[in-house]
VOBA-454912 format. One line per field, with one value per residue: residue number from 1; z negated, x, y of N, C-alpha, C in turn. Coordinates in nm, 2 decimals, always signed. Each point is the difference from the previous one (the first is absolute). Example, Ala and Ser with C-alpha at 12.3 -4.5 7.8 and 13.67 -1.06 7.14 Angstrom:
2
i	c(1; 2)
n_z	c(-0.78; +0.07)
n_x	c(+1.32; -0.04)
n_y	c(-0.57; +0.11)
ca_z	c(+0.00; +0.00)
ca_x	c(-0.09; +0.09)
ca_y	c(+0.12; +0.11)
c_z	c(+0.00; -0.08)
c_x	c(+0.09; -0.08)
c_y	c(+0.12; +0.11)
***
This chain:
53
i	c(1; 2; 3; 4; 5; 6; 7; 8; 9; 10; 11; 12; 13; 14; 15; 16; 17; 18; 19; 20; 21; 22; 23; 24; 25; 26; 27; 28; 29; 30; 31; 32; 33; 34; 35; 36; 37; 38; 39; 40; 41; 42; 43; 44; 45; 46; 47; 48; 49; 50; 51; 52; 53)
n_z	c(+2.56; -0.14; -0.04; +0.13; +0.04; -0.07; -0.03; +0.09; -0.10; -0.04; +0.13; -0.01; -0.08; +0.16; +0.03; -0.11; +0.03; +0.13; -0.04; -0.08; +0.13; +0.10; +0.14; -0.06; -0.08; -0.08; -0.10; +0.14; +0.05; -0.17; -0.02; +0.15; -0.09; -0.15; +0.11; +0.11; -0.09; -0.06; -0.07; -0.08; +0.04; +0.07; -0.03; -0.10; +0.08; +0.09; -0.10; +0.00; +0.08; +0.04; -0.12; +0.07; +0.14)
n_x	c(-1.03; +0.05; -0.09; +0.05; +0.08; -0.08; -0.09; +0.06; +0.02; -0.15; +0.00; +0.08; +0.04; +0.04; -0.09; -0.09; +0.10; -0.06; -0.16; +0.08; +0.03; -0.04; +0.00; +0.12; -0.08; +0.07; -0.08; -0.01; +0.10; +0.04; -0.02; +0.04; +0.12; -0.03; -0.03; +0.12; +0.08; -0.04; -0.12; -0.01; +0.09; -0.04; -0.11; +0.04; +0.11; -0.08; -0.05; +0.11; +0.07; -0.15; -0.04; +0.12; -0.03)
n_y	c(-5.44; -0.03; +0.07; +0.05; +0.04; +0.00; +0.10; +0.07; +0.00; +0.01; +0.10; +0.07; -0.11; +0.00; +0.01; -0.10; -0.06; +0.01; +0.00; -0.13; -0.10; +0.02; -0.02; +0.09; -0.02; -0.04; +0.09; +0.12; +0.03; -0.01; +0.07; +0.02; -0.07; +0.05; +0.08; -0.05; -0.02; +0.13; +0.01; -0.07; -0.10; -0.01; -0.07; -0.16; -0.07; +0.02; -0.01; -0.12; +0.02; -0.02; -0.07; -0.08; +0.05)
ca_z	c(+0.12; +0.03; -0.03; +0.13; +0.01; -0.11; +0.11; +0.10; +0.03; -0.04; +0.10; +0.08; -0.03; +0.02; +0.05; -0.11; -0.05; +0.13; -0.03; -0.12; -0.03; +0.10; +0.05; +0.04; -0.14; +0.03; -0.06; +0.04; +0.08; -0.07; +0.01; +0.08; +0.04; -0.08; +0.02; +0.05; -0.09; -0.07; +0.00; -0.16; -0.07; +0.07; -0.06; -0.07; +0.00; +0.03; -0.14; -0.07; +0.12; +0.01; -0.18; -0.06; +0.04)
ca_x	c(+0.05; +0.02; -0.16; -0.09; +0.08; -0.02; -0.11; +0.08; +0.12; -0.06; -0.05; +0.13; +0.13; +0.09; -0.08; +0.03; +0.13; +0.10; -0.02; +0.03; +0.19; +0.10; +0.04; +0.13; -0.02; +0.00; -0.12; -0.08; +0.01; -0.03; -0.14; -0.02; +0.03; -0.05; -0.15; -0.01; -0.03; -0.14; -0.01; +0.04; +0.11; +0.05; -0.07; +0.05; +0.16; -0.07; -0.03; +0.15; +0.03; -0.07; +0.03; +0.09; +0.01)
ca_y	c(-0.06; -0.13; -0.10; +0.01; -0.07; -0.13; -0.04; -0.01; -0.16; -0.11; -0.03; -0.03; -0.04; +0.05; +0.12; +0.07; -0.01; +0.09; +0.18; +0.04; -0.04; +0.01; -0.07; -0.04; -0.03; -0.16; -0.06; -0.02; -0.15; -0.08; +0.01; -0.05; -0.10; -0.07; -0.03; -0.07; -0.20; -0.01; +0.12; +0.03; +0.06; +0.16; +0.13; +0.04; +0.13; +0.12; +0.04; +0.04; +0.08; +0.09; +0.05; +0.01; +0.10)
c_z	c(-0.02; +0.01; +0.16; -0.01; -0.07; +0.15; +0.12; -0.05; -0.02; +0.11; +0.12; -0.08; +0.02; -0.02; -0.14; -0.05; +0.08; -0.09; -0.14; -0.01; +0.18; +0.11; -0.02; -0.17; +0.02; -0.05; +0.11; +0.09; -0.06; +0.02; +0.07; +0.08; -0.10; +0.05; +0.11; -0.05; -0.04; +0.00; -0.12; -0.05; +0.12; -0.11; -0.17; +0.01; +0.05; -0.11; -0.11; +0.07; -0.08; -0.15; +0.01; +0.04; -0.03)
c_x	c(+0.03; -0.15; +0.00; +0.22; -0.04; -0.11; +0.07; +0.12; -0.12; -0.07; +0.12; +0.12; +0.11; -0.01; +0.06; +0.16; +0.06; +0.01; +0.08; +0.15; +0.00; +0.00; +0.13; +0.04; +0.00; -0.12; -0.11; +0.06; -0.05; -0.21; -0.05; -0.01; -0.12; -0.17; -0.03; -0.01; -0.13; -0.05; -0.04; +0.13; +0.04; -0.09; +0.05; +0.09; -0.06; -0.03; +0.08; +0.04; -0.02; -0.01; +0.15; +0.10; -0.08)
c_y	c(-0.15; -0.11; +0.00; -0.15; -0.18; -0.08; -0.05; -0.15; -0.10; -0.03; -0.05; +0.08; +0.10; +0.15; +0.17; -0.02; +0.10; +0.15; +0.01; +0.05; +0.03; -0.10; -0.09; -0.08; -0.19; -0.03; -0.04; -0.16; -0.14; -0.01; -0.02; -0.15; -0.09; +0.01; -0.05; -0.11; +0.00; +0.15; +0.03; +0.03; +0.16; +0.10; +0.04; +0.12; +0.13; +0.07; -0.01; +0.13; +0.17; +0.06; +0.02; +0.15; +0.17)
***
């Protein structure tokens, strides 16, 4: 499950952080916020996120 989740944050970010931690998870708001600045750093944390959970 996490190899489709990995795919999913490298395509959209947020996307893959929602299915790890939650709407109500500060991680996803953070992620959110960091792929609006860019969409690298959203995709890094998407993949911290995502290994660290």
């Amino acid at each position: 499950m996490d190899i489709i989740r990995i795919i999913l944050a490298i395509l959209l970010p947020p996307v893959g952080v929602l299915m790890q931690v939650g709407i109500a998870n500060k991680h996803f708001w953070i992620n959110i916020v960091l792929t609006l600045f860019g969409y690298i750093p959203g995709i890094i944390h998407a993949i911290w996120v995502i290994a660290k959970y």
